[in-house]
C-alpha positions, 0 to 999 in steps of 0.5 A, a space after each residue: 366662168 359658169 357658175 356650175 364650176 365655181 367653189 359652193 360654200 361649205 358652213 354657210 348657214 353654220 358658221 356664218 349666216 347664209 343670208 346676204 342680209 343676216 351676214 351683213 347684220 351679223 358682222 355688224 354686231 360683232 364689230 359694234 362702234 368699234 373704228 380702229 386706226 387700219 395697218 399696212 399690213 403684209 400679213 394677219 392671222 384669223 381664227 376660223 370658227 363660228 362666229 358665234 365664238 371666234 367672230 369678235 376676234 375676226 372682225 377686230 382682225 379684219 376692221 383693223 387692216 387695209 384689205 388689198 386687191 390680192 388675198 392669200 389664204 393659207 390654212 389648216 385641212 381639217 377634212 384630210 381630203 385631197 393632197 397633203 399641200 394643195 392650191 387652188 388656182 383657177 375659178 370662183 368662189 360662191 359666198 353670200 355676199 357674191 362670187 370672189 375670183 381666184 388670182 389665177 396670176 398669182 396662184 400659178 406663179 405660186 404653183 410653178 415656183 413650188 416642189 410642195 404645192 400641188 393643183 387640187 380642188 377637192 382639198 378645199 371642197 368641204 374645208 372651212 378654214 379659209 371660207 370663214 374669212 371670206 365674209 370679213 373681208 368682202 365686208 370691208 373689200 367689194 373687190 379682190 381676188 383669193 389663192 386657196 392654200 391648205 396644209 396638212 402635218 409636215 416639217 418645219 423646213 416645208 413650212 419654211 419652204 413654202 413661205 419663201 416659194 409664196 414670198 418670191 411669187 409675190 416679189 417675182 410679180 412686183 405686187 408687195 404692195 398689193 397683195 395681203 397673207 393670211 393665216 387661218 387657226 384657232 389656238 389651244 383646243 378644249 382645255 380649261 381657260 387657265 391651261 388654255 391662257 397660259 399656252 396660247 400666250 407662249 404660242 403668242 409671244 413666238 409669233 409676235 417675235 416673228 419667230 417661226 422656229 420658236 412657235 414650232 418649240 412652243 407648240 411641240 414642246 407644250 403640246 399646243 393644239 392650235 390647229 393653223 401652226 403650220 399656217 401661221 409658220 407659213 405666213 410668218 416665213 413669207 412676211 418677213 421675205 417681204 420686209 416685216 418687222 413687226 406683229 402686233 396682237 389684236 385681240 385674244 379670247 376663248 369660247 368660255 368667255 362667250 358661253 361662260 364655261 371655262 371648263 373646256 374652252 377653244 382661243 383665238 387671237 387675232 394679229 397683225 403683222 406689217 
């Protein structure tokens, strides 16, 4: 496809080194010695912030997994441009270690099973969720190709919905093997460390349980600012349509334990589920 169509990095130089060669060495740092048995996995959950913050935790998510050839990528829309759910389903996206198609295959069939999902690429124009995750990936991967799904507020059913639309796509096209679910969200937002600790590892627990009811309990009923619960919610519904029987955490830290100030911090976890 031209060039001029494909998708343009949004935080590159931001997040993320926009160098090829600086990325490289970047994520190199971050994944240190560090070689890590890797999973099967159906599915994964990744934070998505700069990686100054949030890339330790990404790249153990990351190394610790097989990456397969068909990716999809679900997170939150920061932006508030676009539709409420949107999918991307035909072009490319540039990235500084190279172009990474979009699995126009899997993403219509997406698309065609879906009363929520809709076609729309200015959802993902400047949204950085998914992007960030992309260089982990090709890191480990050369090849593969990516669906684009971003969500806004919803209920619990349409999260619920969308996990078994994207479950019975991936069934419908015989690819289970094939094919990796990842959810993009960072956990507690800008509270002290303590605060932070003690609702990210009820938010955790849910999650590991693959109980995607009782994450959406945990988040409402504790105030939880995790931006990618419906994400998560997401993923966790469609992994267990394909078979999944179990989670298992990666990794978990907060920015104060980058910066050193635990005043008001940001988590992350990193899980894997298979």
């Amino acid at each position: 496809m031209e060039r001029s169509e494909s998708r343009k990095p949004a935080v590159a130089g931001q997040f993320y080194s926009a160098s090829s060669q600086r990325l490289k060495k970047e994520i190199e740092l971050l994944l240190g010695d560090k070689k890590p048995e890797k999973k099967e996995a159906i599915a994964a959950m990744m934070p998505h912030a700069g990686y100054m913050y949030s890339g330790e935790v990404a790249a153990a998510t990351a190394s610790s997994i097989n990456i397969k050839n068909r990716i999809i990528l679900i997170g939150p829309n920061h932006t508030g441009y676009g539709v409420p759910f949107g999918i991307m389903t035909e072009g490319a996206w540039q990235m500084p270690f190279g172009e990474i198609d979009i699995d126009t295959e899997l993403a219509q069939n997406i698309l065609g099973k879906s009363q929520l999902l809709e076609e729309d690429a200015i959802a993902h124009t400047y949204e950085h969720s998914l992007e960030v995750q992309l260089p982990f990936l090709s890191y480990f991967k050369q090849d593969f190709k990516i669906v684009p799904i971003v969500v806004s507020v919803g209920e619990l059913r349409i999260y619920k919905e969308i996990g078994q639309e994207i479950a019975d796509a991936i069934k419908h096209l015989g690819i289970q093997k094939d094919t990796l679910i990842i959810a993009s969200s960072d956990m507690t937002h800008y509270e002290p460390q303590d605060s932070a600790e003690r609702k990210d590892k009820e938010a955790i627990g849910a999650i590991l349980e693959l109980d995607e009811d009782k994450l959406m309990d945990k988040v409402e009923s504790l105030n939880i600012s995790m931006c990618g619960y419906a994400p998560a919610i997401i993923m966790l519904t469609a992994a267990k349509a394909l078979g999944a029987k179990k989670a298992e955490l990666v990794k978990y830290q907060t920015s104060g334990d980058v910066t050193g100030d635990y005043t008001s911090v940001v988590g992350y976890a990193g899980v894997v589920v298979y």
